[in-house]
C-alpha positions in Angstrom: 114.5 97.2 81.2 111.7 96.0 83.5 110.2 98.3 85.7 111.1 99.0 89.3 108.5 98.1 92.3 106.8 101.4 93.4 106.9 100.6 97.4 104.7 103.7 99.4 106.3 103.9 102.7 103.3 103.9 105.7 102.7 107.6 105.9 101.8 107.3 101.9 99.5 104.6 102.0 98.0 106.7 105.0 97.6 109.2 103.0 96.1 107.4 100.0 93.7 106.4 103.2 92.7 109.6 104.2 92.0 111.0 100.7 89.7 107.6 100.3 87.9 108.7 102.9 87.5 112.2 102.0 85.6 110.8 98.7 83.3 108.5 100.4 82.3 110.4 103.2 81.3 113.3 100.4 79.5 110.5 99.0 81.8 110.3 96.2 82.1 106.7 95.5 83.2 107.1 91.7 85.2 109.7 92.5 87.0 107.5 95.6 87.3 104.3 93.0 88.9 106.7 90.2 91.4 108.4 92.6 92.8 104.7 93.5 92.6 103.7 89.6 94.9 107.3 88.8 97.3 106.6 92.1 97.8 102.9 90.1 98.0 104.4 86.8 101.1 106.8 88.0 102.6 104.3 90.2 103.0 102.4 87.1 104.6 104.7 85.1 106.7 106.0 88.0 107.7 101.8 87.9 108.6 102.4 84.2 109.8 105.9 84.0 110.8 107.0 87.4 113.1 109.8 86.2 110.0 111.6 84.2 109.5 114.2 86.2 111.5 116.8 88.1 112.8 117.6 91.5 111.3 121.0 92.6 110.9 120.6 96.4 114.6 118.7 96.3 116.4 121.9 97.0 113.6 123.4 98.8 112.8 120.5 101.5 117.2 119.5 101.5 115.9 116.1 100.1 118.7 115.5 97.6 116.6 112.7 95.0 113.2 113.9 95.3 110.8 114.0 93.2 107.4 114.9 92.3 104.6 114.0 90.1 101.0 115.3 89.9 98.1 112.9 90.0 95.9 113.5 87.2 92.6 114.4 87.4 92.6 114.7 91.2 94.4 117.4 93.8 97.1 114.8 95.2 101.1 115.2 94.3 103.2 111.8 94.4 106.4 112.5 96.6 109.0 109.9 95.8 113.0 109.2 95.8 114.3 106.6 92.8 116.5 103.9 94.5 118.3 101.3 92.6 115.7 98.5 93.2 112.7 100.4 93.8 110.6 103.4 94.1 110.3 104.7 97.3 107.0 106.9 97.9 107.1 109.0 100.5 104.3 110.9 100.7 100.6 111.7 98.4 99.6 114.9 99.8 96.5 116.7 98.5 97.9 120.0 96.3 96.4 122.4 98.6 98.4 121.7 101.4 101.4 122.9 102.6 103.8 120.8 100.9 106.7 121.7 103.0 105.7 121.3 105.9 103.5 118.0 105.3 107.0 116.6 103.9 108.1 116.9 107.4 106.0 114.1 108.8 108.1 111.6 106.9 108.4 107.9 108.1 
């Protein structure tokens, strides 16, 4: 089975963005290039495996489908729904947030 395209809706790829930004403006350029290589890394195995994980907010949030998956290394959780032809990311929120309520600002 080939993998599925991981597709980040505009509200993830903001927040990719915004973590960037947090990194080089700390001065962090190593850290900034290995949060993008990680956020790759787990978009490709959420290509290949997108069931690996489980769906704790799902009930929470009324989201019936979503999922979760921790970056490694870095703060950031992966908010994405499994569709037939792709994955859709919704949001990549930083751990400390409030995840409920940044789920709200969907796209």
């Amino acid at each position: 089975m080939s993998p599925k395209p991981v597709i980040p809706r505009e509200r993830a790829r903001r927040d990719v963005e915004e973590g960037v930004d947090h990194y080089l403006k700390e001065g962090a350029i190593q850290a900034a290039l290995g949060f993008v290589d990680a956020l790759e890394d787990a978009y490709a195995l959420l290509g290949r495996h997108p069931g690996i994980v489980g769906s704790r907010y799902a009930y929470e949030l009324e989201i019936p489908g979503l999922r979760s998956r921790p970056l490694r290394r870095f703060p950031y959780v992966i908010f994405y729904i499994e569709l037939e032809d792709h994955v859709d990311v919704w949001r990549v929120l930083h751990n400390r947030r409030a995840i409920p309520a940044g789920m709200q600002e969907r796209d």
